[in-house]
C-alpha positions as MATLAB code, in Angstrom:
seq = 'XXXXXXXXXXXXXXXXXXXXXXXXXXXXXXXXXXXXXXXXXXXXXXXXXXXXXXXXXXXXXXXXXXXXXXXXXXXXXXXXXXXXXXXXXXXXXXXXXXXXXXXXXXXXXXXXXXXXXXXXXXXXXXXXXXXXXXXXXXXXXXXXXXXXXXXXXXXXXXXXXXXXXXXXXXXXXXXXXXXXXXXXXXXXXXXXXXXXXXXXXXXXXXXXXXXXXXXXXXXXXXXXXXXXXXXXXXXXXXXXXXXXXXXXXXXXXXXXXXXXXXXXXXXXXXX';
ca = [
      39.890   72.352 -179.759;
      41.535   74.066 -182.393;
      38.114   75.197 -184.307;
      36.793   76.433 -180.965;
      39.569   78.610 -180.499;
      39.827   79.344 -184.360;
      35.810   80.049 -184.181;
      35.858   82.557 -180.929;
      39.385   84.405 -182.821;
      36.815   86.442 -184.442;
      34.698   89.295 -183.038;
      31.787   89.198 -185.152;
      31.458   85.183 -184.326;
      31.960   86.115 -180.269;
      29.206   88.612 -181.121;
      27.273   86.038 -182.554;
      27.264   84.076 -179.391;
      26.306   86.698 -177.460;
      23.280   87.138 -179.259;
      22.533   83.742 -179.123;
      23.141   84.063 -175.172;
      20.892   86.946 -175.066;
      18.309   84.662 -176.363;
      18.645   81.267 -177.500;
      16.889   79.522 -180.518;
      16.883   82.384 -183.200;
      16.391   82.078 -186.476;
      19.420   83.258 -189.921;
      17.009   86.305 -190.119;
      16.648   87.064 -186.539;
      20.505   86.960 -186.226;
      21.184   88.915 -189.278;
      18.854   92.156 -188.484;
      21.032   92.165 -184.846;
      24.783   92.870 -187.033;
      26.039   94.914 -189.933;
      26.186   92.398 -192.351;
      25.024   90.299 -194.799;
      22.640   87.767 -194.723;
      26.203   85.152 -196.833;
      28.413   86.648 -193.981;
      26.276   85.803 -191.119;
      25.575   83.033 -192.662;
      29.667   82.033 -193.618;
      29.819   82.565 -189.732;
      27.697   80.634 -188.420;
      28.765   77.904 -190.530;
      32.452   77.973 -188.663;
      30.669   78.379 -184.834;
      28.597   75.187 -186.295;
      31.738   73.390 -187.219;
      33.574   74.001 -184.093;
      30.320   73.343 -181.993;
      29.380   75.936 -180.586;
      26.280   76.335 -182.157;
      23.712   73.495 -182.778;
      20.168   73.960 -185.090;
      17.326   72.440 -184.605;
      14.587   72.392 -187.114;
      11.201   73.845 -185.909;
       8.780   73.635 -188.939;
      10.082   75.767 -191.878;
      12.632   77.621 -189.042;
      15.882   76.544 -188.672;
      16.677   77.599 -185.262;
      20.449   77.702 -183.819;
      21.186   77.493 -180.019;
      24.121   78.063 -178.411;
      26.027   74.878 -177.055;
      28.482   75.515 -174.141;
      30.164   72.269 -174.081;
      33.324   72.903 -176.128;
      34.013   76.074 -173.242;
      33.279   73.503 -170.655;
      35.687   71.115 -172.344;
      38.322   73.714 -172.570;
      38.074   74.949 -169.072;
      37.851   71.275 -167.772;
      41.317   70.605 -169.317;
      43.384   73.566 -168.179;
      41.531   75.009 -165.317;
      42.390   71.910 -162.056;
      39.692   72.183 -159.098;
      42.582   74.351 -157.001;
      42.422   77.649 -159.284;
      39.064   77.385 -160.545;
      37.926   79.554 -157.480;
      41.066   81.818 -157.858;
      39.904   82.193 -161.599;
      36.541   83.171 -160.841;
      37.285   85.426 -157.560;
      40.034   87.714 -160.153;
      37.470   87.537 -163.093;
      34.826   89.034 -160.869;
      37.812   91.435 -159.433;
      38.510   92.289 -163.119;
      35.408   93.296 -164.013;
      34.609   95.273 -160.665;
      37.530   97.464 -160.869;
      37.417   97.965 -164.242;
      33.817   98.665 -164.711;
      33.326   96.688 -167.622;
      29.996   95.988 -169.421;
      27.087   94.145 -168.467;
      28.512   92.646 -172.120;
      31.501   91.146 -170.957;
      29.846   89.665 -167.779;
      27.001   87.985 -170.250;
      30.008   86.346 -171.918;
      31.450   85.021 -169.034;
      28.019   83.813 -168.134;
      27.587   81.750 -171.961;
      31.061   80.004 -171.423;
      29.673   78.945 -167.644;
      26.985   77.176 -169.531;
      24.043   79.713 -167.523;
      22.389   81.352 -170.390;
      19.238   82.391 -170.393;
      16.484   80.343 -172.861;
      14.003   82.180 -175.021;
      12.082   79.236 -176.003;
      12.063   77.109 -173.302;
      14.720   75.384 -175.082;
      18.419   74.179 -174.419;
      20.617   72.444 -177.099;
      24.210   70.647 -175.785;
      26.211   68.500 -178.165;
      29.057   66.336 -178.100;
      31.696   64.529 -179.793;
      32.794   61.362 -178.272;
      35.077   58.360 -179.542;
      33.142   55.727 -178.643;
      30.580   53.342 -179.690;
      26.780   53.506 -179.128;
      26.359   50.542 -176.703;
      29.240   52.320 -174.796;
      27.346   55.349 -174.571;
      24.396   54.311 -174.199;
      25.664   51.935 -170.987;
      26.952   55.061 -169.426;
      24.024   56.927 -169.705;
      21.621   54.303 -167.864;
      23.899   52.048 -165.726;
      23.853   53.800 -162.244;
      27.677   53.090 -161.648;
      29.032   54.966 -164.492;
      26.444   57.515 -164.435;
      27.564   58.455 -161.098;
      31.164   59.204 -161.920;
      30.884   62.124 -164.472;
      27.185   63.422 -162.837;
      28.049   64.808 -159.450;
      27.837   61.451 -157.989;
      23.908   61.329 -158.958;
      22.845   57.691 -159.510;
      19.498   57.264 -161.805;
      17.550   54.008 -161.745;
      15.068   52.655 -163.839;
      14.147   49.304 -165.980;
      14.600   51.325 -168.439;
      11.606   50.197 -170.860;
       9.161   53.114 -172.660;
       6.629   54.206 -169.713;
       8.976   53.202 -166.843;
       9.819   55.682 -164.139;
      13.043   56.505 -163.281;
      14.538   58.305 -160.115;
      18.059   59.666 -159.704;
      19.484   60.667 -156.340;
      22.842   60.946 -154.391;
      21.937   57.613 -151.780;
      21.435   59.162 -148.725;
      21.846   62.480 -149.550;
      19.587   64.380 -152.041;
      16.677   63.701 -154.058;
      17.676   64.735 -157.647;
      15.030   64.431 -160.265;
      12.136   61.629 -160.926;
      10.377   61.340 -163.958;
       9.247   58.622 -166.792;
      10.965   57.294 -169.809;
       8.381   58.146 -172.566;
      10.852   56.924 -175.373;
      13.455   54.201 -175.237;
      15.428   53.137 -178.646;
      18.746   51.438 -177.092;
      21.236   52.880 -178.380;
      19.917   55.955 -180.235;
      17.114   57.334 -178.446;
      16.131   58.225 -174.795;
      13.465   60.769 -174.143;
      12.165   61.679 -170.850;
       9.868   63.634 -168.373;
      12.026   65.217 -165.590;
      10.851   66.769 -162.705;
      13.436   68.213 -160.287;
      13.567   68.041 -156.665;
      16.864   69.110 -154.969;
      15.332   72.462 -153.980;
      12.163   74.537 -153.655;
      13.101   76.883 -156.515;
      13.615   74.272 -158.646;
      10.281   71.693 -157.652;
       8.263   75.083 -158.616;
       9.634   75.194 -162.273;
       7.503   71.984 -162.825;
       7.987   69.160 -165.238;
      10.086   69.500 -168.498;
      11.717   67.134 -171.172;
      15.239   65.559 -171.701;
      16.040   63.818 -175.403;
      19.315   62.066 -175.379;
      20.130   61.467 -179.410;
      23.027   59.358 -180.420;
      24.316   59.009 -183.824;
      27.178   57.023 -184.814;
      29.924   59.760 -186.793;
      33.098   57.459 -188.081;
      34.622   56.025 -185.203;
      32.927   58.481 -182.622;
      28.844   59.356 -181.651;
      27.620   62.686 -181.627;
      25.453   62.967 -178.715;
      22.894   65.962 -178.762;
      21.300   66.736 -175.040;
      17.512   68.690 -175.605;
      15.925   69.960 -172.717;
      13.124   71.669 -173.483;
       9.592   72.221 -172.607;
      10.874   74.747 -169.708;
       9.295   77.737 -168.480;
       9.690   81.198 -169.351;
      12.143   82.800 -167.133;
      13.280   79.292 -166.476;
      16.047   78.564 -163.516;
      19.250   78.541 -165.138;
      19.509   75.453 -162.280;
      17.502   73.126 -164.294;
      19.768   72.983 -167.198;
      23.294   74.759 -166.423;
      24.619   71.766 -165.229;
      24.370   69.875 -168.914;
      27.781   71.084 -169.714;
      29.741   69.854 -166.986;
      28.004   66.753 -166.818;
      28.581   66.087 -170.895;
      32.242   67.123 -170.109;
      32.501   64.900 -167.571;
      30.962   61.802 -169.743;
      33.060   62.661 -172.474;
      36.379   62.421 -170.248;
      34.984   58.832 -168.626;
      34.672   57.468 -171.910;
      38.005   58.392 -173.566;
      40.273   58.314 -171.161;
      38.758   56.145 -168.066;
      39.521   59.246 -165.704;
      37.014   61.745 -163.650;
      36.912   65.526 -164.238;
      38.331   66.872 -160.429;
      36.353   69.876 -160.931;
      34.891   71.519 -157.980;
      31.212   70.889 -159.357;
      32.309   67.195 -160.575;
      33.587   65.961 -156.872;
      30.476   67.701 -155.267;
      29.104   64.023 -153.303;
      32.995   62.705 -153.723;
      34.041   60.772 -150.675;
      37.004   63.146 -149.175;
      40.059   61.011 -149.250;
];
């Protein structure tokens, strides 16, 4: 937590990240021709948003893209913003911001740290740190049980074998997302069609990809979420949720406890 809040200290990195918002998956060259500076001190910079994990790359051919990961804001907000003054925080932001008249700027970077930003490429990165093993990991991610408690109660079945089908719903409630497994490598690798269903607006953006990447770092994994393959203009609905839900995950596995975020307890039982 210290290197995010080290990282976003400094202007020219926040500025960074809002370029990245504006449009995801952009190249050292890209970046540099959008800031007064260097190609070394864009280059020093991104280095320290890539440290504190902010920003994730992803290697496209010769490119080396970067994307902007939300999940150390999500992490942040999860552990000092309780389900009571979330609302309160986001009603006085938005009051901020109207009586103030700040820029369409300032409302993009509120948007980032939400985890809604807009993809260029049809591609979202989110990554991870957690202190855990990969069988761990890897059980949360496909036992329905666990899976439920840090993904808005969503269960997702399957026999989990490459070519399978797999469907994830809240029992008697919604319909989240069906789709096949079209990799399986226990505990490393899980890639997978996924076609949503808990609204019209999302059934029309059709069928994208989710890779699930796990690699062992000391005594934790890094786990890297890629959805890609999504349309241009794509709902931020399909993949604004990653962040919570990664949050969430993270918290199960380190400290046995559930996020009590407003999102997180959305199919809670009351009580």
């Amino acid at each position: 937590m210290d290197e995010v809040f080290k990282a976003l200290a400094d202007p020219t990195r926040r500025g960074l990240l809002d370029e990245l918002y504006r449009e995801d998956g952009q190249t050292l060259s890209a970046l540099e021709a959008r800031v007064d500076m260097t190609r070394f001190g864009v280059m020093k910079h991104l280095a320290v948003l890539e440290g504190a994990g902010l920003v994730v790359t992803k290697r496209r051919g010769r490119e080396k893209l970067h994307y902007l990961n939300t999940v150390p804001i999500r992490l942040a907000h999860d552990r000092w913003v309780s389900k009571y003054a979330e609302p309160w925080a986001a009603t006085l932001s938005r009051l901020k911001t109207d009586l103030e008249g700040e820029t369409m700027q300032a409302v993009k970077t509120v948007s980032w740290a939400e985890g809604t930003a807009p993809v260029a490429d049809g591609t979202a990165v989110f990554e991870v740190f957690i202190k855990t093993t990969p069988e761990r990991l890897w059980a949360a991610i496909v036992d329905p049980e666990q899976r439920k408690k840090y993904s808005f109660g969503v269960e997702t079945h399957s026999d989990w074998t490459a070519g399978s089908e797999y469907a994830s719903k809240v029992p008697g409630v919604v319909d989240i997302a069906a789709g096949r497994n079209l990799e399986v490598d226990p505990p490393h690798l899980l890639v997978q069609s996924f076609e949503a269903l808990w609204s019209d607006d999302v059934k029309s953006q059709g069928t994208t990809r989710v890779t699930w990447e796990i690699e062992p770092v000391g005594s934790s994994c890094r786990l890297t979420v890629t959805h890609d393959q999504l349309p241009a203009g794509a709902n931020a609905q399909l993949y604004g949720g990653w962040p919570m839900i990664l949050s969430g995950l993270k918290t199960l596995l380190e400290t046995g406890e559930l996020l009590d975020t407003p999102g997180s307890l959305q199919y809670q039982p009351a009580g």
